[in-house]
Structures are given as structure tokens and as C-alpha cells.
N, C-alpha and C positions, 0 to 999 in steps of 0.2 A: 127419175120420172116421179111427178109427185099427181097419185089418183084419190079420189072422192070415192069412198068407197060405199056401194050400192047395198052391202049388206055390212055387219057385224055380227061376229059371233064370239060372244061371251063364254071362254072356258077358264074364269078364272076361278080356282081350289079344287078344276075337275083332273083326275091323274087317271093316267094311262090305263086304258088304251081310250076313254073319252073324249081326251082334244081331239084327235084324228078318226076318231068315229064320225064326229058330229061334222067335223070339216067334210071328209067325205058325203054325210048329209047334204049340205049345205050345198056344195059342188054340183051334185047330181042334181040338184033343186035350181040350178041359176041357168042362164042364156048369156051363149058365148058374148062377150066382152062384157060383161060386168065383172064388179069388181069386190072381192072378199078382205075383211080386214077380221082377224083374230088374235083375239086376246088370251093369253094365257100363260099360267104360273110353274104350270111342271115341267121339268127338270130336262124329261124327253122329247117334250111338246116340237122342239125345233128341228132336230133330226128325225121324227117320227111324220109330221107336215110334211116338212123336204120331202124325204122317200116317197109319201104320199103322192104330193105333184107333181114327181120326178115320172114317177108309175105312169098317175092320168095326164101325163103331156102336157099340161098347164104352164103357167106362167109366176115366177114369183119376181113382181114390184118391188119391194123391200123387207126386209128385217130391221127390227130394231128389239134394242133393250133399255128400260129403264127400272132399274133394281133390279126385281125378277120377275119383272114383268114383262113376258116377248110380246111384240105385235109384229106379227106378218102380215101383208097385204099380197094376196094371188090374183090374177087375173085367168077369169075362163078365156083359154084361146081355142078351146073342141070340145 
């Protein structure tokens, strides 16, 4: 599925526990079906997101990597 996403958030050179704080922000800040796209450099960022939208019931679009740079894309589904 390829989404447009309604917001960005820029956590790139922020380390733990900042990506998933701020996503968490983000999240509680958006209306179900938009859509989140985040950037980010550290090492935990991937498994610490995951857990995260696993937690709030959300939705994860895709992952990718290019270098070391992750972008996940979540979608609010509650």
C-alpha cells in the first residue's frame, strides 16, 4: 500500500527514548486515518516504534531502510 503521508516527523540524530516519545506525541495529536511517516537514525528506533503501535493498536504501512536511515509510515486506525 503506498500512503501520502499527513504528517512527518523528523527524528533524525534523536536517541532513545526520543523517536518513540515524540511518535507517541504525534499519534495522540492526529485523527483516525491519517497518516504518519518517520524518520529516524537510532539503532532502537524500529523495535521501540513497533512495540509502540503494537501497544496503541495502530496500524504500520511500511518500513523501510536506506543506510541508516528507517522511515516507517503508521496509520491511525483508533
Amino acid at each position: 500500500m503506498k500512503a501520502n503521508p499527513n504528517r512527518t516527523l523528523d527524528c533524525l540524530g534523536l536517541y532513545c527514548p526520543e523517536p518513540v516519545f515524540r511518535t507517541r506525541m504525534e499519534l495522540d495529536n492526529m485523527k483516525i486515518g491519517e497518516i504518519l511517516e518517520i524518520l529516524a537514525d537510532d539503532p532502537a528506533a524500529e523495535a521501540d516504534i513497533r512495540s509502540l503501535v503494537k501497544h496503541l493498536e495502530q496500524e504500520i504501512v511500511s518500513v523501510s531502510k536506506e543506510g541508516n536511515v528507517l522511515r516507517m509510515v503508521i496509520k491511525k486506525v483508533k
